[in-house]
N, CA, C and O atoms as a CHARMM CRD file, in Angstrom:
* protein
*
  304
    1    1 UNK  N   -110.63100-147.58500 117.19000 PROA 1      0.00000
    2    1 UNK  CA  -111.39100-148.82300 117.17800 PROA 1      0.00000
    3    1 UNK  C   -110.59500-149.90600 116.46000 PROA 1      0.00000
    4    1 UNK  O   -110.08400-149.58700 115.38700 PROA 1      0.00000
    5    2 UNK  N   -110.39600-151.35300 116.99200 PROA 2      0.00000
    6    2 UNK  CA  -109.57400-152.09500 116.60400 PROA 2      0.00000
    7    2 UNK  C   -110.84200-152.97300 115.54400 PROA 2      0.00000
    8    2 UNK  O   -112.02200-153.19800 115.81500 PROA 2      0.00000
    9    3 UNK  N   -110.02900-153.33900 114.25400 PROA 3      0.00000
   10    3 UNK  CA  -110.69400-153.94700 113.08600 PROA 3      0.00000
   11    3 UNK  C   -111.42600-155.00300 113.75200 PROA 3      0.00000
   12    3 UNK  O   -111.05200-155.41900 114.84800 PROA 3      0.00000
   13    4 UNK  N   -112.73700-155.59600 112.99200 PROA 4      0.00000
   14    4 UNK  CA  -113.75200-156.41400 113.31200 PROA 4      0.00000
   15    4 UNK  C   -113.37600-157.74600 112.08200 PROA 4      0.00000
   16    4 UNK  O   -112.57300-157.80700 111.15200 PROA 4      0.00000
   17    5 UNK  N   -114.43500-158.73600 112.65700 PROA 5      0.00000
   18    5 UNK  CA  -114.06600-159.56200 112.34800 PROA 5      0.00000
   19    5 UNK  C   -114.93700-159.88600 110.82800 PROA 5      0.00000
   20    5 UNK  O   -116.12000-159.56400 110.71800 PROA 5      0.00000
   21    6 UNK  N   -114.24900-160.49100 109.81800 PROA 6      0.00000
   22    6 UNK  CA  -114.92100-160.39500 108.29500 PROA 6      0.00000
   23    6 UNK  C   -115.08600-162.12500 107.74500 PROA 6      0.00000
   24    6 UNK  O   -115.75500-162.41300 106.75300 PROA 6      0.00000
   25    7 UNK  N   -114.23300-163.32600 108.72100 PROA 7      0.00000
   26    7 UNK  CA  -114.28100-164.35400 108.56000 PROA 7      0.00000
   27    7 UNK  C   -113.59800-165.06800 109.65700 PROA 7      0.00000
   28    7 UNK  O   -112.63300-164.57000 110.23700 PROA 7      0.00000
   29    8 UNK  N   -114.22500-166.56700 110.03600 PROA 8      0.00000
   30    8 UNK  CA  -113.63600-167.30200 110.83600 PROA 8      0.00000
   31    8 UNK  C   -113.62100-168.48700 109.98600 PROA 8      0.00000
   32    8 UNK  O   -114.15200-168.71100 108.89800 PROA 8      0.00000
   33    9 UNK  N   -112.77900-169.28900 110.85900 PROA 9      0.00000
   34    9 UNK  CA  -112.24400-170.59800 110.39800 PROA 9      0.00000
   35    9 UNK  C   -111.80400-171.60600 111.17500 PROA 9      0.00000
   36    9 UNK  O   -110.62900-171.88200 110.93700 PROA 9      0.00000
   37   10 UNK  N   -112.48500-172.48700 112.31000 PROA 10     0.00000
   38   10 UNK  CA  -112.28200-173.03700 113.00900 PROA 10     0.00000
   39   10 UNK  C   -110.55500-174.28300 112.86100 PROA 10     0.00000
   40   10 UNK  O   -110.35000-175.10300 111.96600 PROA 10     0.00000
   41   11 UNK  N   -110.14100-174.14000 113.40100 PROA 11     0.00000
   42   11 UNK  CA  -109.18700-175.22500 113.49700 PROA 11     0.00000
   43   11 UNK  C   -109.41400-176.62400 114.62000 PROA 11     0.00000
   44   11 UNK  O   -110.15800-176.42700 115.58100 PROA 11     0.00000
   45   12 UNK  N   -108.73200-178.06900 114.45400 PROA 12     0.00000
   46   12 UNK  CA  -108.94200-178.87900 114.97400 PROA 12     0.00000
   47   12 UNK  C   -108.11500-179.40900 116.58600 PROA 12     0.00000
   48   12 UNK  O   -108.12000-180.39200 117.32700 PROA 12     0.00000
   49   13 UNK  N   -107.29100-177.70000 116.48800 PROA 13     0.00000
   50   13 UNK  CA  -106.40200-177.54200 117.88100 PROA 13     0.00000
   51   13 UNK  C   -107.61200-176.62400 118.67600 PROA 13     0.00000
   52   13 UNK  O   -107.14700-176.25700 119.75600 PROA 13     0.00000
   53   14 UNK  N   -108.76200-176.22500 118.52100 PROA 14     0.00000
   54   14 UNK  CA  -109.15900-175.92600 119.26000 PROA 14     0.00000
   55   14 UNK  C   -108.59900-173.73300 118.94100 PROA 14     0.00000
   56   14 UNK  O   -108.76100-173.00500 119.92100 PROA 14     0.00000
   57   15 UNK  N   -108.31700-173.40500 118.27600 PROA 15     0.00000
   58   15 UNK  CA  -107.86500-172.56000 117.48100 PROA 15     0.00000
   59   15 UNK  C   -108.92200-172.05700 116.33100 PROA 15     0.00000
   60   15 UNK  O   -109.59400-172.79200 115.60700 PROA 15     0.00000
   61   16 UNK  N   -108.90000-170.36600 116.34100 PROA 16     0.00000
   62   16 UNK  CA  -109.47800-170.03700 114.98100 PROA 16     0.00000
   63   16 UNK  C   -108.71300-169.18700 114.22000 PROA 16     0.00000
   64   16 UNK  O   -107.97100-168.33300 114.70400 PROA 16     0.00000
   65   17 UNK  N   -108.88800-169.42000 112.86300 PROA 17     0.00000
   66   17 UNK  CA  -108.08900-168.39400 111.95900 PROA 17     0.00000
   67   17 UNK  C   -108.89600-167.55600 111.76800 PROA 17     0.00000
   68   17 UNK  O   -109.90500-168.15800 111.40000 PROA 17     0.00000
   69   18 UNK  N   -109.15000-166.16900 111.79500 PROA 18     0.00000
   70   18 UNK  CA  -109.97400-165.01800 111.76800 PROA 18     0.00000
   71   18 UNK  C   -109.47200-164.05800 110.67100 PROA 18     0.00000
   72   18 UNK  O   -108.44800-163.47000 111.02000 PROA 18     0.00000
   73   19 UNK  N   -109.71000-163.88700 110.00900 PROA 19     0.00000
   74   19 UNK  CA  -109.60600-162.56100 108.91800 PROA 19     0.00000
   75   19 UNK  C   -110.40100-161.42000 109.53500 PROA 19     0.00000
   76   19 UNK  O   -111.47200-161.57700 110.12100 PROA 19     0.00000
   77   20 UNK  N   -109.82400-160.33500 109.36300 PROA 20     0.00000
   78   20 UNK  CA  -110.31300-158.91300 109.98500 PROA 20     0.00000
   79   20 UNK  C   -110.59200-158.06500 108.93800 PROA 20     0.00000
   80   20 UNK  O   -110.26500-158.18800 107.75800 PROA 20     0.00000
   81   21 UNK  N   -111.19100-157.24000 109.44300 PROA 21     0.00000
   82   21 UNK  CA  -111.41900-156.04900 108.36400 PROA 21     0.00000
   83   21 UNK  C   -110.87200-155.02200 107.74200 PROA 21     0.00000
   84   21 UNK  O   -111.39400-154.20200 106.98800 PROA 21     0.00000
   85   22 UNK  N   -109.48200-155.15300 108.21200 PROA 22     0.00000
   86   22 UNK  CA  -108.14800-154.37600 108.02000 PROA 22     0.00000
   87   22 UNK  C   -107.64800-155.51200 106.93400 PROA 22     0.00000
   88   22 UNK  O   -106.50000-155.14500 106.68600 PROA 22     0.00000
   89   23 UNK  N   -107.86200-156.50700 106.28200 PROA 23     0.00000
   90   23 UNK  CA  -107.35800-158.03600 105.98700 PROA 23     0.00000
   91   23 UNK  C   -106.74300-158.71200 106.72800 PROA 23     0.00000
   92   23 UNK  O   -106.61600-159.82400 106.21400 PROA 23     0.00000
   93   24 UNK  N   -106.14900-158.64200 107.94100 PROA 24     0.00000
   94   24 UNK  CA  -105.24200-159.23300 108.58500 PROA 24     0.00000
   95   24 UNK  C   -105.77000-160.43100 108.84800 PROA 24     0.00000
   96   24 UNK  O   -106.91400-160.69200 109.22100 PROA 24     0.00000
   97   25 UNK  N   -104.58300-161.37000 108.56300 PROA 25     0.00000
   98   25 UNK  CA  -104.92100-162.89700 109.28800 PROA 25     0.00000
   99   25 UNK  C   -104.71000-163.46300 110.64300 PROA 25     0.00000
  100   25 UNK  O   -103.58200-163.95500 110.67400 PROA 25     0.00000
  101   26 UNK  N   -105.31700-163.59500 111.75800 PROA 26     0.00000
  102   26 UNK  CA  -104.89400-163.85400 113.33400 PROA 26     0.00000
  103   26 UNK  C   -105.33400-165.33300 113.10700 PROA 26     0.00000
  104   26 UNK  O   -106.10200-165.86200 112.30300 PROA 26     0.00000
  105   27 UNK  N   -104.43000-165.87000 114.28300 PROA 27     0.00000
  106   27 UNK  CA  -105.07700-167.20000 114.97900 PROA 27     0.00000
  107   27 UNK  C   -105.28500-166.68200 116.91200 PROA 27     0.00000
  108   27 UNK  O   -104.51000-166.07200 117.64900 PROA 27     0.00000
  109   28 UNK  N   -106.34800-167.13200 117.11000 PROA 28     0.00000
  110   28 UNK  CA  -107.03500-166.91700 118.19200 PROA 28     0.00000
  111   28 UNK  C   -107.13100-168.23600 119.25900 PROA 28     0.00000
  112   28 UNK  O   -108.05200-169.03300 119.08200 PROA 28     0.00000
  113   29 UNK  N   -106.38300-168.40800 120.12200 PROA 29     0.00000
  114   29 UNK  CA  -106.29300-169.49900 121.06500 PROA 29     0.00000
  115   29 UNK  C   -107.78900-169.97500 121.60400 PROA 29     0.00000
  116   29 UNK  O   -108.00700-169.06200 122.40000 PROA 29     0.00000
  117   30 UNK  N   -108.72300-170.66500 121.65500 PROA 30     0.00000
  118   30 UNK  CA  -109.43700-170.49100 122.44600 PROA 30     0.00000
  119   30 UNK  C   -109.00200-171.87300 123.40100 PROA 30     0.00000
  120   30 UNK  O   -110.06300-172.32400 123.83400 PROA 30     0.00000
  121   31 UNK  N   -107.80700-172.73500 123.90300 PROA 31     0.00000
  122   31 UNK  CA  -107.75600-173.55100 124.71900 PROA 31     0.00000
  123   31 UNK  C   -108.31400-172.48400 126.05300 PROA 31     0.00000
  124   31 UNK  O   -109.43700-172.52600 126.55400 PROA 31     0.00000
  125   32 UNK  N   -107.27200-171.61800 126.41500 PROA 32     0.00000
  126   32 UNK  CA  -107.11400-171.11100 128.02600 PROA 32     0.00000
  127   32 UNK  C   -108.95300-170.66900 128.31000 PROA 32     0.00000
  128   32 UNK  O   -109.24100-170.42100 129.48100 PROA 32     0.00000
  129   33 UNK  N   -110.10200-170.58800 127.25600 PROA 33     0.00000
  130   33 UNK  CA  -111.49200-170.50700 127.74900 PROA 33     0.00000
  131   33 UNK  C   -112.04800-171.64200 128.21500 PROA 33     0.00000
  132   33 UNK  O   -112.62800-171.64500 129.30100 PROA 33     0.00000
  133   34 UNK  N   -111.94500-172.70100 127.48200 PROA 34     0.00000
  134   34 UNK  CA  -112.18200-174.14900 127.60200 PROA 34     0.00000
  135   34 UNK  C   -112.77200-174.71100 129.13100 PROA 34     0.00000
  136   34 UNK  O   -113.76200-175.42000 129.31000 PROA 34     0.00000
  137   35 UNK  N   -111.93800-174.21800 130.04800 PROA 35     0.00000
  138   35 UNK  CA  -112.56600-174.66900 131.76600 PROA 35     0.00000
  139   35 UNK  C   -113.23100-173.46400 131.79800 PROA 35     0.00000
  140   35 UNK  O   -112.49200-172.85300 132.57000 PROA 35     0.00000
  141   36 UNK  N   -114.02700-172.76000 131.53100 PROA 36     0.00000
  142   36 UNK  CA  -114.88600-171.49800 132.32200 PROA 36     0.00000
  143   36 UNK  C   -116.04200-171.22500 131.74000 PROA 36     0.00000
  144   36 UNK  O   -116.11800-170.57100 130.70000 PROA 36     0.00000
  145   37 UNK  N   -117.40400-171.88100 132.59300 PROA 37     0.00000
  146   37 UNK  CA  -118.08600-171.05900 132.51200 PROA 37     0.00000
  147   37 UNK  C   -118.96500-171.91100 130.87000 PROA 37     0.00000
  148   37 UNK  O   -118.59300-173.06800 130.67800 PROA 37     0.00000
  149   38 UNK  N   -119.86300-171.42500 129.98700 PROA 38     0.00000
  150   38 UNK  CA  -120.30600-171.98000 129.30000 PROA 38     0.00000
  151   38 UNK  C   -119.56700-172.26100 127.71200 PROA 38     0.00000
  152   38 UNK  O   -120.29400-172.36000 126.72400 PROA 38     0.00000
  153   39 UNK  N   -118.24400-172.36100 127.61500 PROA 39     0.00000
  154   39 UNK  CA  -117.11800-172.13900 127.00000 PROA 39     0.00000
  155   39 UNK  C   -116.82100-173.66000 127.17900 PROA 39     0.00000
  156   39 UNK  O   -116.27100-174.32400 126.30100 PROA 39     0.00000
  157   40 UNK  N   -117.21200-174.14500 128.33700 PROA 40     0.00000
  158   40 UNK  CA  -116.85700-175.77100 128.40900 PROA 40     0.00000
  159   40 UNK  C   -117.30400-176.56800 127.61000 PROA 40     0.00000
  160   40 UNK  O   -116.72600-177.65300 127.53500 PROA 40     0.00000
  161   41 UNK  N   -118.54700-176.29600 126.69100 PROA 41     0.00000
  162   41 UNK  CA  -119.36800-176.87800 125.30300 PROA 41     0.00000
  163   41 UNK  C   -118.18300-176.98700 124.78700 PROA 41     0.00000
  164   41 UNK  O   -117.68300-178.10800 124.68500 PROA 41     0.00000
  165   42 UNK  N   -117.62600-176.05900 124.44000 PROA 42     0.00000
  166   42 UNK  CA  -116.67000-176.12400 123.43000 PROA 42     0.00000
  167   42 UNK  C   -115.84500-177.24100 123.19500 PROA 42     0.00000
  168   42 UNK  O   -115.25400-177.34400 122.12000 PROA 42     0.00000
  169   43 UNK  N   -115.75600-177.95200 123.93800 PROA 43     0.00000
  170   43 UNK  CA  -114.61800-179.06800 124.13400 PROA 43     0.00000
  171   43 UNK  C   -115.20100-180.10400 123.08700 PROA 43     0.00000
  172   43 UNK  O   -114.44100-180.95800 122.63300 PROA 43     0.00000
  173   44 UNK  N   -116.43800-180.06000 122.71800 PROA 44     0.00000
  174   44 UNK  CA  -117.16100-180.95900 121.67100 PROA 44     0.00000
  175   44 UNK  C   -116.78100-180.43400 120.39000 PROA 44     0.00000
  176   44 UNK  O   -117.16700-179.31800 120.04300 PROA 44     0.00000
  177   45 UNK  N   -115.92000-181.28200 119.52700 PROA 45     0.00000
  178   45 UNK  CA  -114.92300-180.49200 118.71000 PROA 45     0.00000
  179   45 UNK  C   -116.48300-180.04300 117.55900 PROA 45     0.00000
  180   45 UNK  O   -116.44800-178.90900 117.08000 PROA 45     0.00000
  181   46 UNK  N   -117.49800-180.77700 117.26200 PROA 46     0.00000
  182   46 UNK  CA  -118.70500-180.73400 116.78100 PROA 46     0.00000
  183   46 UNK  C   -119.45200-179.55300 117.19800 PROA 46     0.00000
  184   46 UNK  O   -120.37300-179.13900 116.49300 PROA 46     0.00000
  185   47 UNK  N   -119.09900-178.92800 118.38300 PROA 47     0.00000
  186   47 UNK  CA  -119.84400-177.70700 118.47900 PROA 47     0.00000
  187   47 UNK  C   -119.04700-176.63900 117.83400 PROA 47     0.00000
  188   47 UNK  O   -119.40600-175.92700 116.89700 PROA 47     0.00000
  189   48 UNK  N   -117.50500-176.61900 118.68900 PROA 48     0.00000
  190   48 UNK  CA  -116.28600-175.41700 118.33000 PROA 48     0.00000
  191   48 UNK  C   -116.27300-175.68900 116.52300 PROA 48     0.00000
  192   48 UNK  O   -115.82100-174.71700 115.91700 PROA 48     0.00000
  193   49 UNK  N   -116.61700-176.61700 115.82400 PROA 49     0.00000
  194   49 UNK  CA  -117.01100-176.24700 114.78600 PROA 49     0.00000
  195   49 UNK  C   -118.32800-175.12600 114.16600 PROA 49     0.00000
  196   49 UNK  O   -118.57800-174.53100 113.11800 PROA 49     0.00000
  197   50 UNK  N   -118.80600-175.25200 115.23700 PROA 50     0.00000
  198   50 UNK  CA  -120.01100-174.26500 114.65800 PROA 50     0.00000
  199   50 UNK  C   -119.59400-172.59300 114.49100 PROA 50     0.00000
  200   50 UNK  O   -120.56100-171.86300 114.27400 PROA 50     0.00000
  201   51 UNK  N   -118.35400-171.97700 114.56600 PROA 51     0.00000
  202   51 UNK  CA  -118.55100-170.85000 115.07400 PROA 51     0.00000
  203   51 UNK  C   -118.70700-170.48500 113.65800 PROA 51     0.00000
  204   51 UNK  O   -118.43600-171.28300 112.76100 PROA 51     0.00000
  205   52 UNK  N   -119.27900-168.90800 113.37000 PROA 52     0.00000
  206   52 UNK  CA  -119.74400-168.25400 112.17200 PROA 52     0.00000
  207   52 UNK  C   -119.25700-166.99800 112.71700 PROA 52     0.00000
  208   52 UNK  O   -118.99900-166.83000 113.90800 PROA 52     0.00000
  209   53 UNK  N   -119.12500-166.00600 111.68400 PROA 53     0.00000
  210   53 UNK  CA  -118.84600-164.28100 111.88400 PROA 53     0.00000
  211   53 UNK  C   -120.80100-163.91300 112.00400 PROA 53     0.00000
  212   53 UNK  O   -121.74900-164.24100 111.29200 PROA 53     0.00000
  213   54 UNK  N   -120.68200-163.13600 113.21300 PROA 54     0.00000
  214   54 UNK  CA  -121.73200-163.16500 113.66200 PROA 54     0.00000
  215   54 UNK  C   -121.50800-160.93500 114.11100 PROA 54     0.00000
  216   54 UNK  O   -120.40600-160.39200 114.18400 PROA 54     0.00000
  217   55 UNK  N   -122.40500-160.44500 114.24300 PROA 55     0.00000
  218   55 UNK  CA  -122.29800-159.02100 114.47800 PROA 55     0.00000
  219   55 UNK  C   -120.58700-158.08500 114.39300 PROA 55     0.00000
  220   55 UNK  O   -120.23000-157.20600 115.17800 PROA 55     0.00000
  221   56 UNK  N   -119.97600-158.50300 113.47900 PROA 56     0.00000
  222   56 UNK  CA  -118.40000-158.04900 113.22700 PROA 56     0.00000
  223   56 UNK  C   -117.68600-158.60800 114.57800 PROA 56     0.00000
  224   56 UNK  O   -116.91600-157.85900 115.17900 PROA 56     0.00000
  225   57 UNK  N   -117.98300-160.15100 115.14000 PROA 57     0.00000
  226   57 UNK  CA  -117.48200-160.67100 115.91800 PROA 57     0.00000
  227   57 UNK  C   -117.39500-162.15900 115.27700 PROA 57     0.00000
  228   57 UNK  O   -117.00100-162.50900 114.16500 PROA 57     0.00000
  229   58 UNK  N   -117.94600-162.97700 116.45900 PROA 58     0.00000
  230   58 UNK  CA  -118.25800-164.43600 116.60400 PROA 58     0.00000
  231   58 UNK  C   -119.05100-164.65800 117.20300 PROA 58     0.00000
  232   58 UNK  O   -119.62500-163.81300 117.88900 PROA 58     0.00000
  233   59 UNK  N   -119.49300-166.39100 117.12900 PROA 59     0.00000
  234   59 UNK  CA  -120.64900-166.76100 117.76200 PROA 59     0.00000
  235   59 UNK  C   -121.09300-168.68200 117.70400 PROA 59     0.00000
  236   59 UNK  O   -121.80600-168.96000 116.74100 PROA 59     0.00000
  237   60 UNK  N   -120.96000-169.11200 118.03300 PROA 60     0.00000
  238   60 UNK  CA  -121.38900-170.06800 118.23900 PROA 60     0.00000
  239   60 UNK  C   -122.75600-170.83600 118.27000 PROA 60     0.00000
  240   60 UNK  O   -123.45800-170.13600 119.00000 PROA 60     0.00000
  241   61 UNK  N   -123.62300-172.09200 117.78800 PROA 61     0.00000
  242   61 UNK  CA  -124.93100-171.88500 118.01400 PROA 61     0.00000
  243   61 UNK  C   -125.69300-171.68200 118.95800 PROA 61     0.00000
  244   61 UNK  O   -126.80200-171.14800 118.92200 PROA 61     0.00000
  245   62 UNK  N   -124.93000-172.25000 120.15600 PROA 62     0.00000
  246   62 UNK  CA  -125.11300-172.08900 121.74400 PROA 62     0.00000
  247   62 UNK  C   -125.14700-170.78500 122.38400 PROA 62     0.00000
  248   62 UNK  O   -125.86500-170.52300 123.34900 PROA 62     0.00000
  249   63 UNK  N   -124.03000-169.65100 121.59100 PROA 63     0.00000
  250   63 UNK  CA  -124.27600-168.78100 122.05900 PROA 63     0.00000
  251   63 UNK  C   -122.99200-167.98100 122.59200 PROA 63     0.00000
  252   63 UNK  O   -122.88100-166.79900 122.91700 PROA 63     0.00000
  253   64 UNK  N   -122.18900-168.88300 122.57300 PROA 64     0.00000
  254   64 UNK  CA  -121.23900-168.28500 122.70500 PROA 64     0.00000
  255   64 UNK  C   -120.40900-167.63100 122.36300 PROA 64     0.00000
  256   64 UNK  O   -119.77000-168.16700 121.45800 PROA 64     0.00000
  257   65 UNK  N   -119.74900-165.82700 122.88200 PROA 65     0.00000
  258   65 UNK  CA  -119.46700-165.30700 121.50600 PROA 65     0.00000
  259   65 UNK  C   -117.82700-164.66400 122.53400 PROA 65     0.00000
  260   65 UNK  O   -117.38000-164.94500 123.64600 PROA 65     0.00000
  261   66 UNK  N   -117.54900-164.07900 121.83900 PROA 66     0.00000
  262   66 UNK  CA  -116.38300-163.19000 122.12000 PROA 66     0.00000
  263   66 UNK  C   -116.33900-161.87400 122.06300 PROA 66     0.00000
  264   66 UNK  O   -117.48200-161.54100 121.75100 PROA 66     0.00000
  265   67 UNK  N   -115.38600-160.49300 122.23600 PROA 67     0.00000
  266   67 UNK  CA  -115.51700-158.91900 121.92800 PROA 67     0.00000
  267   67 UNK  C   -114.77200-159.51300 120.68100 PROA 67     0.00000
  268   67 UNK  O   -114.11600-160.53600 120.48800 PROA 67     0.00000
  269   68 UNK  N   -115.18800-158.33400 119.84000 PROA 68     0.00000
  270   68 UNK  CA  -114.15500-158.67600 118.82100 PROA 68     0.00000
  271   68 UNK  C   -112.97900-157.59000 119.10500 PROA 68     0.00000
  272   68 UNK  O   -112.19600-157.43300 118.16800 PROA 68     0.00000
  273   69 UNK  N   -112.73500-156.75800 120.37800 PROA 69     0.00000
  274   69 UNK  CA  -111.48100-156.33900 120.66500 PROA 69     0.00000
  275   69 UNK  C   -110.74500-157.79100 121.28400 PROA 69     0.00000
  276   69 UNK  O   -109.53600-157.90100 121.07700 PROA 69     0.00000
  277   70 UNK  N   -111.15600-158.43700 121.72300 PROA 70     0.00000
  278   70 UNK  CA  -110.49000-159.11800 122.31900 PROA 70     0.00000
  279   70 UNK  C   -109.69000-159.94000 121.37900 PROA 70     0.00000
  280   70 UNK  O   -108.48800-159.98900 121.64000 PROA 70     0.00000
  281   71 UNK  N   -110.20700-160.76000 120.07900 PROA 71     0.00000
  282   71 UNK  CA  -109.81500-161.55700 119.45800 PROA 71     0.00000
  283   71 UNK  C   -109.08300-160.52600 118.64600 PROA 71     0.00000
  284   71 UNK  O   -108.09000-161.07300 118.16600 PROA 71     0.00000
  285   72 UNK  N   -109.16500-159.09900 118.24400 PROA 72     0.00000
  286   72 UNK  CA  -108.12300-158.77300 117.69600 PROA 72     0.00000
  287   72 UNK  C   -107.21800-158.75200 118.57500 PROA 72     0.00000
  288   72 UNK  O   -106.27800-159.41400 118.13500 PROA 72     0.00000
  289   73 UNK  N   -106.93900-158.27500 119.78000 PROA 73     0.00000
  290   73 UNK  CA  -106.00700-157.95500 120.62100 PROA 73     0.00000
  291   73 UNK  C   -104.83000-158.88200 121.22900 PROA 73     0.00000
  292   73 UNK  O   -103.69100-158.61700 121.61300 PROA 73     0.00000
  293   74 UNK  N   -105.84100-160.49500 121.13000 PROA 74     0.00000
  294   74 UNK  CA  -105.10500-161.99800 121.82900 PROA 74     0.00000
  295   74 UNK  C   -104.92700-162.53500 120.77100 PROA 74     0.00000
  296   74 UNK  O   -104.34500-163.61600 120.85200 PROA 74     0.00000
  297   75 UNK  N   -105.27100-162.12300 119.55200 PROA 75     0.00000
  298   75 UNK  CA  -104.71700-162.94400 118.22100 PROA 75     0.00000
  299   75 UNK  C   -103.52500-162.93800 117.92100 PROA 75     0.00000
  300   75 UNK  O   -103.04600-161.80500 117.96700 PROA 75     0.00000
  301   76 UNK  N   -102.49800-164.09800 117.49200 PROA 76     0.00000
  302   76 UNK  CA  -101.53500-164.02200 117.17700 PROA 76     0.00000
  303   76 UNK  C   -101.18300-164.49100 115.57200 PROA 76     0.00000
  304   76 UNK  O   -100.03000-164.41600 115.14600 PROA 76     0.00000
């Protein structure tokens, strides 16, 4: 099982810094979601501010969330 997520940190590129539960620090692209689907909110830099560590993932108030394999896996 790949580590979960223990903190986020939105950035103003449209980017999050994520701390994991292993400590590791990732940054997580979210441009390439941006055109798809209800991910297009996001473009309101006022929403992509909202995200919080939400069930050892993410989440947004809207609703939008991620796996948290994924953001460990596409984090760089």
């Amino acid at each position: 099982m790949n580590p979960r997520v223990k903190n986020v940190i939105p950035n103003n590129n449209y980017t999050l810094t994520i701390t994991f539960s292993n400590n590791e620090v990732k940054v997580f692209d979210v441009k390439p979601y941006l055109e798809i689907g209800i991910f297009k909110e996001l473009k309101d830099l006022s929403l992509f501010n909202s995200v919080k560590p939400f069930l050892n993932s993410i989440q947004w108030i809207n609703g939008q969330d991620f796996c948290p394999d994924t953001l460990y896996l596409e984090s760089k």
